[in-house]
C-alpha positions in Angstrom: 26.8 0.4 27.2 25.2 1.0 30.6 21.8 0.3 31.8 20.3 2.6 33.1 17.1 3.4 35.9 14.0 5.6 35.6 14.7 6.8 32.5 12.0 9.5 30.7 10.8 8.0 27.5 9.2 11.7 26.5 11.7 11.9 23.8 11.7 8.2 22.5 8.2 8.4 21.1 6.9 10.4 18.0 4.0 11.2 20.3 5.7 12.9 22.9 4.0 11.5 25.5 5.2 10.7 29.6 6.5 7.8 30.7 9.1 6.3 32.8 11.2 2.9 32.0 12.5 1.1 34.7 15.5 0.2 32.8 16.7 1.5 29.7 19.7 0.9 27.3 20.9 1.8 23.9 22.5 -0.6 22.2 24.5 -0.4 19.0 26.2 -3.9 17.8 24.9 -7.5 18.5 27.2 -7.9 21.3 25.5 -5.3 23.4 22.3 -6.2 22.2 22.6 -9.9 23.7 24.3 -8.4 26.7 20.9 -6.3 27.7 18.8 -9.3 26.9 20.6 -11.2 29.2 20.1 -9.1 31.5 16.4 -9.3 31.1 16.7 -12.7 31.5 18.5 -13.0 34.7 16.4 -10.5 36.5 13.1 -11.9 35.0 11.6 -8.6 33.4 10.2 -7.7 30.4 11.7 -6.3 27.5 10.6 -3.4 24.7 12.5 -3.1 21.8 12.3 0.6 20.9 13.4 2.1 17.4 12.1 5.1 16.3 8.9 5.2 18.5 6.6 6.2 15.5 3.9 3.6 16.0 3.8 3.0 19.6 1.3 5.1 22.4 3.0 4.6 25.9 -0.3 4.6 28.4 1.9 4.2 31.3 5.0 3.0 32.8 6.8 0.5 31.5 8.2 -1.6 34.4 10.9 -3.4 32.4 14.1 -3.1 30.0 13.8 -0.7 27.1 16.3 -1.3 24.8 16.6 1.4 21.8 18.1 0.1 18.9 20.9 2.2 17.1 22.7 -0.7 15.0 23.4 1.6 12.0 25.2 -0.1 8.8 23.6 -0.3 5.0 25.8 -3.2 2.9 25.0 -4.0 -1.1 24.8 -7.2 -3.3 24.7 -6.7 -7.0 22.9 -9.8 -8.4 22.6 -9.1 -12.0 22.4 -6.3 -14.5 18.9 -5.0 -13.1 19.0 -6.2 -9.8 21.1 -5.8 -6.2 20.4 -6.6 -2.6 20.6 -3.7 -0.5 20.8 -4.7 3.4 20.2 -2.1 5.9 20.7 -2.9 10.2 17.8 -2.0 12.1 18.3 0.9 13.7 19.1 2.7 10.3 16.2 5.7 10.0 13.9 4.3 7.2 13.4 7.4 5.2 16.7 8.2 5.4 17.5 4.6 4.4 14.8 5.1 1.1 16.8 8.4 0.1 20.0 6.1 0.5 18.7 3.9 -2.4 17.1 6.7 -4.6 20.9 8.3 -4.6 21.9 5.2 -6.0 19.4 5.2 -8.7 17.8 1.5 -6.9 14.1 1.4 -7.5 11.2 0.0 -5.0 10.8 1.8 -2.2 10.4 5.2 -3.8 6.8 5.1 -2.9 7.3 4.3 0.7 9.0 7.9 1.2 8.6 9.7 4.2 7.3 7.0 6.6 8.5 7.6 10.1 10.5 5.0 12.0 13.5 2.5 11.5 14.0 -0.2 9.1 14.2 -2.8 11.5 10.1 -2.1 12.7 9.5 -1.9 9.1 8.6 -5.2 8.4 6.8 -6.3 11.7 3.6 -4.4 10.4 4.6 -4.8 6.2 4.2 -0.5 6.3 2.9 0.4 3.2 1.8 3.3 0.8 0.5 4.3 -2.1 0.9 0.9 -3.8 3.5 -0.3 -2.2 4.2 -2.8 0.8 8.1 -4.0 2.2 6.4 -7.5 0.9 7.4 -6.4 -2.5 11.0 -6.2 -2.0 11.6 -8.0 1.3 14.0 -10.6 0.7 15.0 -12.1 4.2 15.5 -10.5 7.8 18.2 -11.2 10.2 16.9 -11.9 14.0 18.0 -12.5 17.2 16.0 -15.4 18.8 15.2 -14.4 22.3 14.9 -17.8 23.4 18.5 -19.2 22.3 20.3 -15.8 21.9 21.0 -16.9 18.2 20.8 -15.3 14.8 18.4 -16.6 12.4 17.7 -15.6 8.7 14.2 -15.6 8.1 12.6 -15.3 4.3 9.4 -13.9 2.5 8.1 -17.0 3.3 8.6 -17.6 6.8 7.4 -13.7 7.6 4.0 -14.6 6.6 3.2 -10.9 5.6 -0.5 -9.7 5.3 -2.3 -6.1 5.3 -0.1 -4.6 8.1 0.7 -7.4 9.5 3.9 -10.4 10.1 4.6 -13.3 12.3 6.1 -11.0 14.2 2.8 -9.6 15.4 1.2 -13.1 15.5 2.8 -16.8 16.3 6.5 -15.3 16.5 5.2 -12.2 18.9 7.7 -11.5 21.2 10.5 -14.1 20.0 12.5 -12.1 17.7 14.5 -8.8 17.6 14.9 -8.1 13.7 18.4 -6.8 13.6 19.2 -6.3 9.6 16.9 -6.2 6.9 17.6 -7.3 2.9 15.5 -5.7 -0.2 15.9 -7.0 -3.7 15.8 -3.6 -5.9 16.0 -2.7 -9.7 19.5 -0.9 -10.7 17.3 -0.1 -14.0 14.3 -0.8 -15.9 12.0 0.6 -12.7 8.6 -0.1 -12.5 6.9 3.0 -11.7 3.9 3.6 -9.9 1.9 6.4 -10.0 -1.9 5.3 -10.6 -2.1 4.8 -6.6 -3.8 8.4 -4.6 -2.9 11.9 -5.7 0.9 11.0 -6.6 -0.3 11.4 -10.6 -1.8 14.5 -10.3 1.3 15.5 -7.7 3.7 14.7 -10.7 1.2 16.7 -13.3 1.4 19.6 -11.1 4.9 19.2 -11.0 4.5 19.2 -14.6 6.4 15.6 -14.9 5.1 13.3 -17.5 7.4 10.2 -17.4 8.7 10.5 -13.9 11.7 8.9 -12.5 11.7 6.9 -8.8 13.2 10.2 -7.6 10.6 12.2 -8.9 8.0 9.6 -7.4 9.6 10.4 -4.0 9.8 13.8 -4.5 5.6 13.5 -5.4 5.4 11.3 -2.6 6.8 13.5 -0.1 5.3 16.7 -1.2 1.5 14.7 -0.4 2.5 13.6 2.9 3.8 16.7 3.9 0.8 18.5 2.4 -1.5 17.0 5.0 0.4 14.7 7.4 2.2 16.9 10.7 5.1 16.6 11.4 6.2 14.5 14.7 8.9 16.8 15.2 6.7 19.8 15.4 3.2 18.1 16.9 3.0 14.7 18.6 1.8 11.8 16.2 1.8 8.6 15.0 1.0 9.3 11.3 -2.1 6.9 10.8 -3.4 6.1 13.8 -6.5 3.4 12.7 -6.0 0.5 9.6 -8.3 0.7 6.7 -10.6 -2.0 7.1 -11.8 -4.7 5.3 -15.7 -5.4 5.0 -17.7 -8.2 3.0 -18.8 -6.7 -0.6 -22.8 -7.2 0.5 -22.3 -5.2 3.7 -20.8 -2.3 1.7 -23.5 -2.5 -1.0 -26.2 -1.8 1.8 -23.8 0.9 3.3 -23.5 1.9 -0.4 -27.6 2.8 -0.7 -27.8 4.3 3.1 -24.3 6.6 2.0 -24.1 7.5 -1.5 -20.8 9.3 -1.5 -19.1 6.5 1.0 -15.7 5.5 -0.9 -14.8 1.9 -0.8 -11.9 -0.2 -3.0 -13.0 -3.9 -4.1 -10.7 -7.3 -4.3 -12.7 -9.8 -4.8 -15.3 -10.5 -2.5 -14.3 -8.0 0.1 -14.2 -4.1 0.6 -11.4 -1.6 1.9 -12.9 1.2 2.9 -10.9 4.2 4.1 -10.6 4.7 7.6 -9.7 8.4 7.1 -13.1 8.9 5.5 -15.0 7.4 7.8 -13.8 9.2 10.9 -14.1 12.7 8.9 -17.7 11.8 7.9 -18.4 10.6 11.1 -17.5 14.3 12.3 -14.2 13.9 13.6 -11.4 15.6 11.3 -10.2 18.8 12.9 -12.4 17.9 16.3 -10.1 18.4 19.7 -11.0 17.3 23.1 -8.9 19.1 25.9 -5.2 18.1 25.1 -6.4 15.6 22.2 -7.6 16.0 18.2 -8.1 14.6 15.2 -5.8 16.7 12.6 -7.5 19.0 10.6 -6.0 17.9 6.9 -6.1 14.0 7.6 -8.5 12.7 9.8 -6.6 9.5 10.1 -3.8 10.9 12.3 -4.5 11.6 16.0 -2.5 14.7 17.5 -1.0 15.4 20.9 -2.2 19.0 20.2 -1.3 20.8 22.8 2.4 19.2 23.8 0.2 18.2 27.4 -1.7 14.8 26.6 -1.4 11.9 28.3 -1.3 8.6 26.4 -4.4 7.3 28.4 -6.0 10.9 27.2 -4.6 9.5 23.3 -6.2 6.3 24.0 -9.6 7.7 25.4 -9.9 9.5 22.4 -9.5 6.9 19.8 -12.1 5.0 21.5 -14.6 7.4 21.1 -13.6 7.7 17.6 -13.8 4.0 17.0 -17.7 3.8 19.0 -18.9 6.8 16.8 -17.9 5.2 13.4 -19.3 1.7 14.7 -22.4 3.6 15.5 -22.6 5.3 12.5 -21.4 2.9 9.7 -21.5 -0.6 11.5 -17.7 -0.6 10.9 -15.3 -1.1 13.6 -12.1 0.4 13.5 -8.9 -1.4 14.5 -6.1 0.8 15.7 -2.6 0.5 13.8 -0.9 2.3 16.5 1.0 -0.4 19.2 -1.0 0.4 22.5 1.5 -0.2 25.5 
């Protein structure tokens, strides 16, 4: 492994964006992983740990150590007659990893198809979709303590997951490097879910009445790729803004101001969609020079011409998030990791 200066990070973010690392190193066991840490340490800068670069917005240099995190490995547990651990290492691709498990006939994570990224960022924000969180199935996570340079198991428990969100992103920010991940799956008996967006009319168009967790991917996938671009062939970040959450009376007054305003209840709360309040705010399909809101899914931001910036990125989502505040009295909080 060799460190290495000034390095571009165009190609090491889904938004392909400029910027420069001081330092950068790609490390692909443990050993080389405390190794560039160490090196951190000594020379007293700052560290980013990168993996696939799907939910971060570089807005400038970063003047530290970027480590990129290629520890590849998946390794299986069977616990009983419907259930095995599957354990993936971080720098494993996450769809790729989901495919892994449908080839296997293990059921879970069937409805989590197609997210970008790597499995070990997965659980730092609990990604989620169309009914499903990693919360569901996360078991435990191996990480490196930055602090003593030691492994440590963490569990369910100790991970403190919430909508899009960890102790990794609150009281444990910046301590840990998650390094392996373990997910508790069915071998049979799946529980399938389809009653969550258009995956049940996906599978009746499909003409599939009882589908299998393969067909759920495949119905999965065919949605996201139906209105959600492609990093590889136009910079994004997939959803760019959470949905948020608002207090049931707030939404009843929006409710009589904006008929048609969409909004799912628990409890005493709201989740409105963020996606429809940015396109009825006037946004979906609107571009500003190098800069747009997609024009199937409002949600995602685009690098549209190849050419923006990540201040240009950021600049945009602001005005986004001061027209919908204007508008609906909501503010929007912004998913995306703003560096």
């Amino acid at each position: 492994m060799k460190i290495q200066e000034n390095i571009s990070l165009k190609n090491y973010n889904t938004f392909g964006v400029e910027a420069k690392a001081h330092y950068f190193a790609e490390v692909h066991d443990l050993h080389e992983l405390k190794y560039a840490t160490e090196f951190a340490k000594i020379n007293h800068i700052k560290i980013l740990f990168l993996g696939g670069g799907s939910n971060l917005l570089f807005t400038q240099d970063f003047d530290g150590l970027v480590i990129k995190l290629n520890l590849k490995g998946i390794s299986e547990e069977i616990l009983d007659e419907n259930h095995v651990l599957v354990s993936a290492k971080a720098g494993e691709n996450w769809h790729e990893f989901v495919l892994y498990t449908l080839s296997k006939n293990y059921g879970g994570l069937e409805n989590l198809s197609l997210i970008p990224g790597n499995v070990g960022t997965c659980p730092i924000q609990n990604i989620g979709a169309y009914g499903t969180e990693i919360k569901d199935h996360f078991v435990s996570c191996k990480a490196l303590n930055l602090e003593t340079s030691e492994i440590e198991e963490l569990s369910l428990e100790d991970c403190k997951f919430g909508y899009r969100d960890s102790i990794f992103k609150t009281s444990a920010k910046g301590k840990y490097v998650i390094v392996e991940v373990t997910f508790k799956l069915t071998t049979q008996n799946h529980l399938i879910k389809t009653e969550y967006g258009a995956i049940s009319t996906e599978l009746k168009s499909l003409g599939i009445e009882n589908p299998t967790i393969q067909e759920v991917s495949k119905a999965v996938i065919n949605i996201r790729q139906s209105k959600l671009p492609n990093p590889a062939e136009i910079g994004n970040a997939g959803s760019f803004f959470k949905n948020p959450s608002i207090p049931l009376a707030q939404f009843e007054n929006l409710k009589e101001k904006f008929p048609e305003i969409q909004g799912y209840a628990n409890g005493d709360w709201v989740k409105v969609p963020a996606g429809w309040l940015i396109e009825n705010a006037g946004w979906k399909g609107k571009q500003i020079g190098n800069v747009a809101s997609h024009k199937l899914q409002a949600l995602v931001i685009i690098n549209a011409t190849g050419n923006a910036s990540g201040k240009e990125i950021y600049d945009f989502s602001t005005q986004i998030i001061d027209s919908v505040k204007e508008k609906y009295g909501i503010e929007l909080e912004r998913e995306v990791n703003i560096l």
